[in-house]
Structures are given as structure tokens and as C-alpha cells.
FIBATI-579894 format. One record per residue (C-alpha): residue number from 1; residue in three letters; x, y, z. Coordinates in Angstrom, 2 decimals, always signed. Example, Ala and Ser with C-alpha at 12.3 -4.5 7.8 and 13.67 -1.06 7.14 Angstrom:
BEGIN
<1, "ALA", <+12.30, -4.50, +7.80>>;
<2, "SER", <+13.67, -1.06, +7.14>>;
This chain:
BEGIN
<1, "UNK", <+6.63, +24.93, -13.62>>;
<2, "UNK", <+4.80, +22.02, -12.70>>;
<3, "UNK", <+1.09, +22.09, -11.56>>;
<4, "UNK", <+0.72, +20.15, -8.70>>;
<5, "UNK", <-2.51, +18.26, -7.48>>;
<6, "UNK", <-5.10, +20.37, -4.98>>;
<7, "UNK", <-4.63, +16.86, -2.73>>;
<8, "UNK", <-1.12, +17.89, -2.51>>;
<9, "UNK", <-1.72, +21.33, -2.03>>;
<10, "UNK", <-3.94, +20.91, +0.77>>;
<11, "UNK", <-1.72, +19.21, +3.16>>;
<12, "UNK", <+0.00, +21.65, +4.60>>;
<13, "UNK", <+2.58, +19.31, +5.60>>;
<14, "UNK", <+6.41, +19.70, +6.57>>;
<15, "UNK", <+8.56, +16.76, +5.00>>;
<16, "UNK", <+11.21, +15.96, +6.82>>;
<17, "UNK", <+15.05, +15.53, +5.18>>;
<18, "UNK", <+17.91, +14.04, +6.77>>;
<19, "UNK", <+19.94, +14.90, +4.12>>;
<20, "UNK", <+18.73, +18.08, +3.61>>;
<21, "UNK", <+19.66, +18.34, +7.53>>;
<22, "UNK", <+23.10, +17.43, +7.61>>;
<23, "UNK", <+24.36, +18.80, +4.37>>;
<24, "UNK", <+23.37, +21.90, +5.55>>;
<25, "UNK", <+24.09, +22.29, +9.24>>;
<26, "UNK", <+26.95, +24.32, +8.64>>;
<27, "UNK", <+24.95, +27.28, +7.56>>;
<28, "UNK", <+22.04, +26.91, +10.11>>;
<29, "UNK", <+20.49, +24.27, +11.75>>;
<30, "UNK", <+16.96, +24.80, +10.30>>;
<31, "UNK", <+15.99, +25.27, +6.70>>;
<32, "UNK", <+12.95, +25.74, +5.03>>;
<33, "UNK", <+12.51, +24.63, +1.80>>;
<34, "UNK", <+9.23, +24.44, -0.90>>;
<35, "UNK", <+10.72, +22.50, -4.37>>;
<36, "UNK", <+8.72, +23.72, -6.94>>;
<37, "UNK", <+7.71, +26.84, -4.89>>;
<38, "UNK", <+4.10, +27.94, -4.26>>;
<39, "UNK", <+2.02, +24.40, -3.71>>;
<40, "UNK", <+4.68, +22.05, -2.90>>;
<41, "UNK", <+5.29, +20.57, +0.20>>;
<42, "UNK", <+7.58, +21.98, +2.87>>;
<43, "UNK", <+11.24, +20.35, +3.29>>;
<44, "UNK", <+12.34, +21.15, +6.70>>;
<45, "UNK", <+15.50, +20.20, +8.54>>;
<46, "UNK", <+13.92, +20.53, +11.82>>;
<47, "UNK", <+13.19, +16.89, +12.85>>;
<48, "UNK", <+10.54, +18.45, +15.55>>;
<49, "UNK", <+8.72, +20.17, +12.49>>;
<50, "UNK", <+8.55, +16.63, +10.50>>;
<51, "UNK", <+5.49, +14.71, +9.34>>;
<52, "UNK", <+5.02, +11.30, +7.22>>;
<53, "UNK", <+5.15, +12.06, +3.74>>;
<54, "UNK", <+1.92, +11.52, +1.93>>;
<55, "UNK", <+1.56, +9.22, -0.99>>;
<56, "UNK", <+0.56, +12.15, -3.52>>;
<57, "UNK", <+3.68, +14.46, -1.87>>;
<58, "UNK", <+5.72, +11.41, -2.51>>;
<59, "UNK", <+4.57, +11.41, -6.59>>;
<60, "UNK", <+4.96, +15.47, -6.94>>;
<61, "UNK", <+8.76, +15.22, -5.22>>;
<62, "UNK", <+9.50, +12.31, -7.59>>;
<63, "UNK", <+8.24, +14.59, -10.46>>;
<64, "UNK", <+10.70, +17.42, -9.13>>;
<65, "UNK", <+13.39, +15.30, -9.10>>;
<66, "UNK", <+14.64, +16.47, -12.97>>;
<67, "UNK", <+14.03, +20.12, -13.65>>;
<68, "UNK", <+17.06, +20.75, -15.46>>;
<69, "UNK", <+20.45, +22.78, -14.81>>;
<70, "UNK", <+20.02, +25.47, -12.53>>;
<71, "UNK", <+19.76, +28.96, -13.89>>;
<72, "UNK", <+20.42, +31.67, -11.01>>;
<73, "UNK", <+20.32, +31.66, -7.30>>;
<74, "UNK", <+18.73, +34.94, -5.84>>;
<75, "UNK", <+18.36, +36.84, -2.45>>;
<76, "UNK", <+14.68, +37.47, -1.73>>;
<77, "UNK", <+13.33, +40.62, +0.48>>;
<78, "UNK", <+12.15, +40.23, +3.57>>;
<79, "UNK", <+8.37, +40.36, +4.07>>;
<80, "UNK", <+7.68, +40.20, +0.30>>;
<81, "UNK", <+5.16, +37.79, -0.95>>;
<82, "UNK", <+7.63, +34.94, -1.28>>;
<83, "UNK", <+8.35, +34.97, +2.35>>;
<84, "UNK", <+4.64, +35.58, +3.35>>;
<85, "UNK", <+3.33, +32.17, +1.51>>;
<86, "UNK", <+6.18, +29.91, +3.26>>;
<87, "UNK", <+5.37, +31.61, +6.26>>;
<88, "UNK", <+1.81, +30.90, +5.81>>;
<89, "UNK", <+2.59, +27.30, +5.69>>;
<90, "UNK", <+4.24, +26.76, +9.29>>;
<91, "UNK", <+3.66, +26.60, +12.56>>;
<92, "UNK", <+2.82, +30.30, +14.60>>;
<93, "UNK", <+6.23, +29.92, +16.34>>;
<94, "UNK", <+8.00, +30.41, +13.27>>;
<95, "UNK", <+5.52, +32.35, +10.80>>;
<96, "UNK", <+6.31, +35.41, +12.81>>;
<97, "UNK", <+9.48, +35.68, +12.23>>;
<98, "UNK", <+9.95, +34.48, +8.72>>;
<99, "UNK", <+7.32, +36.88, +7.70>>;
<100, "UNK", <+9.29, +39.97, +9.43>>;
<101, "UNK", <+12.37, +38.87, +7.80>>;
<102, "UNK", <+14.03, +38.45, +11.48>>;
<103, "UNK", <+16.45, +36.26, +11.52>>;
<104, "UNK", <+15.83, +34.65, +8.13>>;
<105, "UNK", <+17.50, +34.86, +5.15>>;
<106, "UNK", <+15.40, +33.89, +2.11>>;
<107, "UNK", <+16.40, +32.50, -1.46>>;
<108, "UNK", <+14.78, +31.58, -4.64>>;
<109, "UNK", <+16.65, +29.19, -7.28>>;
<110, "UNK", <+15.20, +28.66, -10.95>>;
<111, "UNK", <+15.68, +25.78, -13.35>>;
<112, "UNK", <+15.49, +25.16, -17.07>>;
<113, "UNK", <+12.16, +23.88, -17.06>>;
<114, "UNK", <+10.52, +27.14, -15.27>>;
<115, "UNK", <+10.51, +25.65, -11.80>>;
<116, "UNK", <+11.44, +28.13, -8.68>>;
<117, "UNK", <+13.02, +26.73, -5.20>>;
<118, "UNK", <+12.36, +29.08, -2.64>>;
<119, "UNK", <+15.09, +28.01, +0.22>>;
<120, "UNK", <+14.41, +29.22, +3.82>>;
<121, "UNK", <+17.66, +29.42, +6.05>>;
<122, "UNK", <+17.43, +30.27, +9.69>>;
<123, "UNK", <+20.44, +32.43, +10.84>>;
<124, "UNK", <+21.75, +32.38, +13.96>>;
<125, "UNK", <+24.69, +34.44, +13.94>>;
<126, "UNK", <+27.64, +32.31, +12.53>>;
<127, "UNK", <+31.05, +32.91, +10.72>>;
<128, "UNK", <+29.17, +31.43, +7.97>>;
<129, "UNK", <+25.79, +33.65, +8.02>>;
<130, "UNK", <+27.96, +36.50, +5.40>>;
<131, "UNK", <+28.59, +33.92, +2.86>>;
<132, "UNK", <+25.53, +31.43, +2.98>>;
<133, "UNK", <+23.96, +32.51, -0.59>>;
<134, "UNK", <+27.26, +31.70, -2.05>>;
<135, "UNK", <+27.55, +28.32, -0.33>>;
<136, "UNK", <+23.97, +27.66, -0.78>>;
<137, "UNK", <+24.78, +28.25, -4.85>>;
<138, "UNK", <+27.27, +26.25, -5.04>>;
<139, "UNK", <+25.49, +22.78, -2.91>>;
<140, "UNK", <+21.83, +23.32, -3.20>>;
<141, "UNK", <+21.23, +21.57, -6.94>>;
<142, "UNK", <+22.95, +18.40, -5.81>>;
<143, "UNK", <+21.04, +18.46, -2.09>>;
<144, "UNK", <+18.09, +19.54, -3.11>>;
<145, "UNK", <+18.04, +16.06, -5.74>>;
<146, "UNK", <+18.94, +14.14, -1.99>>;
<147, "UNK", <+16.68, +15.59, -0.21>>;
<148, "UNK", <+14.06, +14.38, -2.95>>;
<149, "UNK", <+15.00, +11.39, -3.66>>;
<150, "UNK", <+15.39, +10.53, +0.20>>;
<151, "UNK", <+11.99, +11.56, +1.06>>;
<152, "UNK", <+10.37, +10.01, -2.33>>;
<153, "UNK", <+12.44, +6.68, -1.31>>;
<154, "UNK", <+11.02, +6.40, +2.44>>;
<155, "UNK", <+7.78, +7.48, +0.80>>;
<156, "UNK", <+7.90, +4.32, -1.39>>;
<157, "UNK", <+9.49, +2.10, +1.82>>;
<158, "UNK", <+5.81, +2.68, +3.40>>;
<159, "UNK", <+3.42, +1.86, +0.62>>;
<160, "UNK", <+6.10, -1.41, -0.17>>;
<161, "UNK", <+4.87, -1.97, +3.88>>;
<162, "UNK", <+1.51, -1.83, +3.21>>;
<163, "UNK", <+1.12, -4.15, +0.51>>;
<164, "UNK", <+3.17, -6.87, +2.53>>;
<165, "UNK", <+0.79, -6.21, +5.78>>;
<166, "UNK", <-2.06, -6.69, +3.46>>;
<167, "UNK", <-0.99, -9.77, +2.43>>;
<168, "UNK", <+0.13, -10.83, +5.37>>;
<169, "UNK", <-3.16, -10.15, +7.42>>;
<170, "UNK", <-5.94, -9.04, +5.74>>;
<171, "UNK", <-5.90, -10.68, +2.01>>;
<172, "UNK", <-8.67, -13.80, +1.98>>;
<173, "UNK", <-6.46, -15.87, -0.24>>;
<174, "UNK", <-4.14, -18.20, +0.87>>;
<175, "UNK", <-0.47, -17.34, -0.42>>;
<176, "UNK", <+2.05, -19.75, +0.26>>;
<177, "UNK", <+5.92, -19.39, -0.78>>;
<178, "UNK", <+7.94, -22.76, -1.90>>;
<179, "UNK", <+11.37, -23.33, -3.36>>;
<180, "UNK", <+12.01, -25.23, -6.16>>;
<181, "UNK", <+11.25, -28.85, -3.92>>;
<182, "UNK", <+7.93, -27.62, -2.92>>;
<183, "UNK", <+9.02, -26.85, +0.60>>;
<184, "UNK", <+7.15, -24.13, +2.64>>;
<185, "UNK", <+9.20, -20.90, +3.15>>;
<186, "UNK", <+6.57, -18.42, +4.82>>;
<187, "UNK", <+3.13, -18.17, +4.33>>;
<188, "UNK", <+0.40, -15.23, +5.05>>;
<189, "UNK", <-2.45, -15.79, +7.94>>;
<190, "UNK", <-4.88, -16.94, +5.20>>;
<191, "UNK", <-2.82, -19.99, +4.28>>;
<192, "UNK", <-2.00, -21.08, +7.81>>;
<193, "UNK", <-5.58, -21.33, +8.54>>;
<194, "UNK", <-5.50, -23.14, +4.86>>;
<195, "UNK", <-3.02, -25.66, +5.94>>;
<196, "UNK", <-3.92, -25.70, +9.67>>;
<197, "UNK", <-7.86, -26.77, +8.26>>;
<198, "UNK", <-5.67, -29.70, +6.09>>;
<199, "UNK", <-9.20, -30.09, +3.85>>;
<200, "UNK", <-6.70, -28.76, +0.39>>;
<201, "UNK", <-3.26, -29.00, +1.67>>;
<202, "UNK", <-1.22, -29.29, +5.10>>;
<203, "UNK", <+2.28, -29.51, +6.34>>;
<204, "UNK", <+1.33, -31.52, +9.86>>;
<205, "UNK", <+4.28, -33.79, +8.82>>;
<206, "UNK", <+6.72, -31.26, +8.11>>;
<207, "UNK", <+6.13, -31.46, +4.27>>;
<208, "UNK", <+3.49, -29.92, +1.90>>;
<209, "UNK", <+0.90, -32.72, +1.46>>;
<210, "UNK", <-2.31, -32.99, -0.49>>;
<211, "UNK", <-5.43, -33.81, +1.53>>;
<212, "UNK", <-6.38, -36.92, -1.07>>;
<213, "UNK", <-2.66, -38.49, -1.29>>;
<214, "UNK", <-2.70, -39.48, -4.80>>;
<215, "UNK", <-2.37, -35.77, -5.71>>;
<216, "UNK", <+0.83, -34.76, -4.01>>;
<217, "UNK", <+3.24, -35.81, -6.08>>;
<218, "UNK", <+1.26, -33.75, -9.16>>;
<219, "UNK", <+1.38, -30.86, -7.02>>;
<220, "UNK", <+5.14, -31.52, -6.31>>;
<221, "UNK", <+5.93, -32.13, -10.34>>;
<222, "UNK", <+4.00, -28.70, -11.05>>;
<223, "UNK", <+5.56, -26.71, -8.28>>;
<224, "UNK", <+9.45, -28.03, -10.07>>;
<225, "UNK", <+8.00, -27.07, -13.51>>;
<226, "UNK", <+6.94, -23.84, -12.29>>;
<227, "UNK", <+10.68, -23.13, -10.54>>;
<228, "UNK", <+12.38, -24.30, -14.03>>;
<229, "UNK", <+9.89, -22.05, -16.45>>;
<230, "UNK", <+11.31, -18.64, -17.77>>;
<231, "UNK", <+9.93, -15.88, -19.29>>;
<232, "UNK", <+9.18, -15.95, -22.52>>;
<233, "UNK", <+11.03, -19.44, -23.32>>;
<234, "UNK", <+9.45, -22.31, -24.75>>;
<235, "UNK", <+10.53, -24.55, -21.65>>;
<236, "UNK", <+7.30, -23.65, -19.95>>;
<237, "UNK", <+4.69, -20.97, -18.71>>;
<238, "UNK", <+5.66, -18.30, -15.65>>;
<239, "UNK", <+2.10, -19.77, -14.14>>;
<240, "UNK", <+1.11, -23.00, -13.91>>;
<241, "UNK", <-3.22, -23.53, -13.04>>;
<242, "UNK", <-3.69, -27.25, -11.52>>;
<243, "UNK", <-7.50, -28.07, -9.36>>;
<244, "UNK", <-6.62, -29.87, -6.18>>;
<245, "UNK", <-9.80, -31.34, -4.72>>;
<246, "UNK", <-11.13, -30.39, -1.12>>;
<247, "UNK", <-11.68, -32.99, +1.24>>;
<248, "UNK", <-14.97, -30.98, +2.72>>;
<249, "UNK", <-16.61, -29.89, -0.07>>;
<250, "UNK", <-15.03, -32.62, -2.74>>;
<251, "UNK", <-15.10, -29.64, -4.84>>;
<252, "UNK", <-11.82, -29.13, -7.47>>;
<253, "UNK", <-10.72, -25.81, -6.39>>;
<254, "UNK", <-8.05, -24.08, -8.28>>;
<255, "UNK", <-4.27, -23.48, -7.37>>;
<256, "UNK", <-1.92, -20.81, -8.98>>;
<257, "UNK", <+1.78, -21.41, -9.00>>;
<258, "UNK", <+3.42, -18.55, -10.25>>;
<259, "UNK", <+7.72, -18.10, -10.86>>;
<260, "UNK", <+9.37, -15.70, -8.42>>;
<261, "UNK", <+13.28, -14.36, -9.08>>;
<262, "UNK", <+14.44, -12.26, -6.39>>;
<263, "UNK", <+17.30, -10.61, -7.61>>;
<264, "UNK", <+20.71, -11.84, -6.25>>;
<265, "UNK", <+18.92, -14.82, -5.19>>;
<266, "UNK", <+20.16, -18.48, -6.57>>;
<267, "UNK", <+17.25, -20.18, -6.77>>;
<268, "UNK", <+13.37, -19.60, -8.07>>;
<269, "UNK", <+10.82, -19.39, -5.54>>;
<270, "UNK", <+7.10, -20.60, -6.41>>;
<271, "UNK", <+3.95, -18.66, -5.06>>;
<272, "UNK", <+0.87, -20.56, -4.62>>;
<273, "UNK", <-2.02, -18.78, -4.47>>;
<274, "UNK", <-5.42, -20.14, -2.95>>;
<275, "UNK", <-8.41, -17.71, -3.38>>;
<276, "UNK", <-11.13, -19.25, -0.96>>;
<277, "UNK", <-14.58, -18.57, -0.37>>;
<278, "UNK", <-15.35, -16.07, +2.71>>;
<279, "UNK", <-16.49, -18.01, +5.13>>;
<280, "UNK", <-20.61, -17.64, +6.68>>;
<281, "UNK", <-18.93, -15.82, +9.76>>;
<282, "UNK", <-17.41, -13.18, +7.57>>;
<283, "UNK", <-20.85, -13.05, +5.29>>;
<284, "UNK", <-22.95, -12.69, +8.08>>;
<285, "UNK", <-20.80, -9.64, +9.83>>;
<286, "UNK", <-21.47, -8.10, +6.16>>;
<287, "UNK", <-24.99, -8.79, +6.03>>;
<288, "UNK", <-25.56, -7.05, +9.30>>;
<289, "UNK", <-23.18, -4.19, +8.22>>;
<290, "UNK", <-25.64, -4.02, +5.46>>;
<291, "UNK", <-29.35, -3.70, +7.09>>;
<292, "UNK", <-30.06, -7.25, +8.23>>;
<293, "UNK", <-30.87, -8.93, +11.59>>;
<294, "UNK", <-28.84, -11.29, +13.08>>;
<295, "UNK", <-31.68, -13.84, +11.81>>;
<296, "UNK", <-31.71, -12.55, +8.63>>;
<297, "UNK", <-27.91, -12.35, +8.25>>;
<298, "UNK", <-27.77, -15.84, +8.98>>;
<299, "UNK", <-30.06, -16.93, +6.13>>;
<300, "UNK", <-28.29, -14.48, +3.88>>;
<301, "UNK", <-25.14, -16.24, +4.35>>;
<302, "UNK", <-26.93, -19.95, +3.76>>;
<303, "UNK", <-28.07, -18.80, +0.22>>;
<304, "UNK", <-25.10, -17.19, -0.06>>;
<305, "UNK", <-23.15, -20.79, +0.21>>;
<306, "UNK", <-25.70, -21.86, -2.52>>;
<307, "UNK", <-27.64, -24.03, -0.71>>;
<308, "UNK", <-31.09, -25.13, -1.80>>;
<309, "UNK", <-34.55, -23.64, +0.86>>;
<310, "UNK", <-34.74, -26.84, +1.92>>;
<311, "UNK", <-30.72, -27.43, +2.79>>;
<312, "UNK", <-30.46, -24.30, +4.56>>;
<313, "UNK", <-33.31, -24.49, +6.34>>;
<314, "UNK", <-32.49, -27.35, +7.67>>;
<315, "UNK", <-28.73, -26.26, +9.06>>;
<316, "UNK", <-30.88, -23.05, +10.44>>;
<317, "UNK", <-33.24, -24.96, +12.09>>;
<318, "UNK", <-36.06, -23.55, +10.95>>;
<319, "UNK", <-39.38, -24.69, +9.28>>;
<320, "UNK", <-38.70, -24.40, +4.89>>;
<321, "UNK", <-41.55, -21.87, +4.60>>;
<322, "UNK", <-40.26, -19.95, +7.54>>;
<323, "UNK", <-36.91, -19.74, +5.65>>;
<324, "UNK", <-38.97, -18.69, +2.66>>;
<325, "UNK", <-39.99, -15.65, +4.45>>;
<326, "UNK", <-36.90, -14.60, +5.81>>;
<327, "UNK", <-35.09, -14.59, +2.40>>;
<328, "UNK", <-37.66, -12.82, +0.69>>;
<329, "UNK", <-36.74, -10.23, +3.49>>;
<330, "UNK", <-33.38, -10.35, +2.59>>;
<331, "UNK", <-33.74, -9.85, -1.09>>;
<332, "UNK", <-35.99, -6.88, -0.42>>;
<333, "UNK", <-33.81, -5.36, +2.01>>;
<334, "UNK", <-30.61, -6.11, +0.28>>;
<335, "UNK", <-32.65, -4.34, -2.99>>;
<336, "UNK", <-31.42, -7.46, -5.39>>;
<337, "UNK", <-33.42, -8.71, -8.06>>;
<338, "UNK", <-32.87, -12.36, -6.93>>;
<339, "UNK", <-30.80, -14.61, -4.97>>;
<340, "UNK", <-27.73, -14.66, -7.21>>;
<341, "UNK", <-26.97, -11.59, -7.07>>;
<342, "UNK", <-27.63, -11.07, -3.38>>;
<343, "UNK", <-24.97, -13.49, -3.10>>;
<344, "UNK", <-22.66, -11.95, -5.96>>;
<345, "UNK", <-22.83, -8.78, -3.89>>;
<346, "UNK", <-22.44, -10.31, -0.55>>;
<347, "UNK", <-19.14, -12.83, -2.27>>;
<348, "UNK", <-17.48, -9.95, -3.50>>;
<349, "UNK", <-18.18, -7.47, +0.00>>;
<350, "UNK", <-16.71, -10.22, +2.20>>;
<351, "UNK", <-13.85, -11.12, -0.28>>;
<352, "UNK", <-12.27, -7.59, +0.52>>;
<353, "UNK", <-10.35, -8.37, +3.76>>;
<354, "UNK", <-10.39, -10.97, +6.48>>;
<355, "UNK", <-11.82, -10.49, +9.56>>;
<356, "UNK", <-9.96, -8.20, +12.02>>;
């Protein structure tokens, strides 16, 4: 039998199945089930009883999924220690009387690879009540595989959900999707800022466009070389690297174009990926987050830029030695050893997430 994680054991939760649900709703219309018995998580067909599946439930279900042929279905006793630890995992309404044995009838099915089911079934008095371990025998390997593989597959639906809304919202990198002509398909709220700023690229005129004109048709040529690359062929790289200059800073900042196939799709798509800098808003809600006053935040977030004593004293509007003081402030509050790695620690805080 498979171990399963304390994280997982600790939940307590009840998973709902639909397909445990209506495969079974001849027999009864609620069933209890623990895959794995003793420390996995409750299947219930009771929509009122469900709960979101948690990420480590999601990875022990997918790990039940295979436990071989099924050796021998078996009646359990009422009130025996089987029905007390399923009991002990459910709401007071129901313990009761799962723990008596009223009402319940209580099963145990083992597999090949040592594994125990312990299957729950809630009576009510039916033609069918008589016969239910023989039906249950003769269904419950192929539902119980549903059942997993339903609840592992909305498990999976989620955390796909969260990495898009990541993306989408919080990520600090631009990420733009092309086709094959370099036209803009969608882009995530980093890269509309991106474009909307037009200092690196913009789309004001309906097209992708370089802010220094001489580079757009570059970027165009590398986004088409990027669509026609394959993996592993000699007709080009899956990622293409080209430095597009920014009209504030006149700095060459790096773009990755990397190959997308969606299967069934026709055509490539191209991702473009922009990291950028945090910006001194960001830096400064971090330094504060971190110890600092609004004052000394600010000046945090000048050296952070990389800006000489005398620069960022100036855009502070404060005297140079003044600014002196206040950094040597920072760097003993912030504990670093000197102002690069204040503002390594404070580039790679603020690159974590945009602001909310």
C-alpha cells in the first residue's frame, strides 16, 4: 500500500465525484469512499459534502490510479475499526451513524499491489439494498479509476488556471503572443503597459512597431525565423535572442522569441518575452515592507536604479551629503554589505509579482 504524505493526511477533506455520483445512484445516493484506505482523502457523492481538491490530494489520487487487478470485495462489520476511522473523517451528522452501523453498509476491496478501498454506501431501503455488494463487485474497479481520474483531472484544470492568471496579472515580464507575420494575438498586463509606454515596442498603428524604426523590420525577420524553426532541425533554433534598444534609457534590452505549436493548430505562434526592470514605485513599496521610511525607501529605490550620490540626489531633491546619510541608513537597516547587493536583494524582491 502506498504511504501517503502527512500534508495529505491532514486535510481532512471530502473530494467530490460526479462520476462516482451517478454511476452509483442506483444503489444509494451517497457513498463514501477512502482509495487507498486509512490516509487518503474522502470520495463522496454528496455534492453538499464536497470541497476543492488540494494539489497534494490531486498527486496521491493520480498515484492510486494503477494498483492492479482487483483481488476480493468484502463486507465489513459494523462499528469495527474500519468504519470508526471513515467515520472519524466526516461531518457529526453522519459520523453517528456510520459508526453504529445504522443505515450503512460498509465494504473493503484489495488490489495486487496491497492497496485496500474501503467503500461507504448509504442505504435507504431500496429493491437494490439486498444485492449492492454484488453490484458494487462487479462496477467499483472501473468507477473507482473515474472517479480518480475525474477528480485528479479538475485538480490539474486549477493549477493549469493559476499559471495563466499569473501570467496574465501578476508576472513583471512582458509576454506578448504573435503569429508567424509578427501580428499581436493577446498579450498579459505587463506587455500592455510595455506597448502602451511605446519606449521598446507599440502597436498605436495597429501593427507591432519598434520605438527606433530602423529596427522593425529585424524584429519582423526574427519573429518569421522563429515561426519556421523546428526542434531539433538544422533550419534554425526554437529561441531566437535579438537587443531592441529603449527609447528612455537608450539601453539594448533583450527580447526572447520562442516557437509555440498548439496541437491541432495550423500555424506556429511566437512568444516574446520582455523581462523589465521593477519599476521605483514597486521598489519603494518593498523597501518599506522591509524596515524603511518612506524617505528612506525612496533613496533605496534611486541606488537601486544605479544612479550615482550625486544623480539621485539630485531627482530627490536633497543636498548630496544628506543623501549620503540616508543610504548609509539604508544599508545598515537593510543589513547589506554595500550598495550592490542592497539593490540585488531589493531587484530580485520586487521582480516577484506586479503590483496588485
Amino acid at each position: 500500500m502506498s504511504m501517503l504524505g502527512a500534508s495529505v493526511s491532514q486535510t481532512g477533506n471530502t473530494l467530490f465525484s460526479r462520476s462516482l455520483h451517478r454511476q452509483i445512484s442506483s444503489l444509494t445516493q451517497l457513498a463514501l469512499v477512502q482509495p487507498g484506505h486509512r490516509r487518503a482523502p474522502v470520495l463522496t457523492s454528496a455534492e453538499n459534502l464536497g470541497a476543492a481538491c488540494p494539489g497534494s490530494a490531486a498527486a496521491v489520487l493520480r498515484r492510486q490510479l494503477h494498483p492492479g487487478a482487483a483481488k476480493e470485495l468484502r463486507q465489513r462489520r459494523p462499528r469495527g475499526k474500519a468504519a470508526l476511522a471513515l467515520a472519524a473523517r466526516l461531518p457529526e451528522s453522519l459520523a453517528a451513524d456510520l459508526a453504529g452501523g445504522r443505515g450503512w453498509a460498509l465494504f473493503s476491496c484489495d488490489f495486487e499491489d496491497g492497496s485496500e478501498d474501503l467503500i461507504a454506501l448509504k442505504l435507504g431501503g431500496g429493491p437494490h439494498d439486498a444485492h449492492c455488494g454484488d453490484i458494487l463487485q462487479a462496477i467499483w474497479p472501473v468507477l473507482r479509476e473515474d472517479a480518480l481520474r475525474e477528480l485528479a483531472g479538475e485538480t490539474q484544470a486549477a493549477v493549469t488556471s493559476a499559471l495563466l492568471w499569473t501570467i496574465s496579472k501578476k508576472t513583471d515580464s512582458a509576454v506578448l503572443v504573435l503569429n508567424s507575420e509578427g501580428q499581436l494575438l493577446h498579450c498579459n498586463e505587463a506587455g500592455r503597459d510595455m506597448l502602451d509606454s511605446g519606449d521598446l515596442l507599440s502597436d498605436r498603428s495597429g501593427r507591432l512597431s519598434c520605438a527606433r524604426p530602423e529596427e522593425t523590420a529585424g524584429f519582423y525577420a526574427a519573429v518569421a525565423e522563429c515561426a519556421r524553426s523546428r526542434r531539433g532541425s538544422a533550419r534554425g533554433p526554437r529561441e531566437l535572442i535579438l537587443f531592441l534598444e529603449d527609447r528612455r534609457s537608450c539601453m539594448r534590452l533583450p527580447v526572447s522569441l520562442t516557437r509555440y505549436r498548439c496541437a491541432g493548430a495550423d500555424q506556429p505562434l511566437v512568444v516574446a518575452i520582455l523581462p523589465r526592470q521593477p519599476d521605483r514605485r514597486r521598489i519603494e513599496m518593498l523597501a518599506q515592507k522591509m524596515g524603511l521610511s518612506p524617505a528612506e525607501a525612496r533613496v533605496a529605490a534611486l541606488i537601486q536604479l544605479g544612479l550615482s550620490n550625486r544623480e539621485a540626489a539630485h531627482i530627490a531633491g536633497l543636498k548630496e551629503q544628506t543623501f549620503n546619510t540616508y543610504a548609509k541608513r539604508v544599508l545598515a537597516k537593510l543589513q547589506s554589505a554595500g550598495r550592490a547587493e542592497m539593490a540585488q536583494r531589493l531587484t530580485w524582491q520586487a521582480s516577484l509579482g506586479r503590483v496588485s
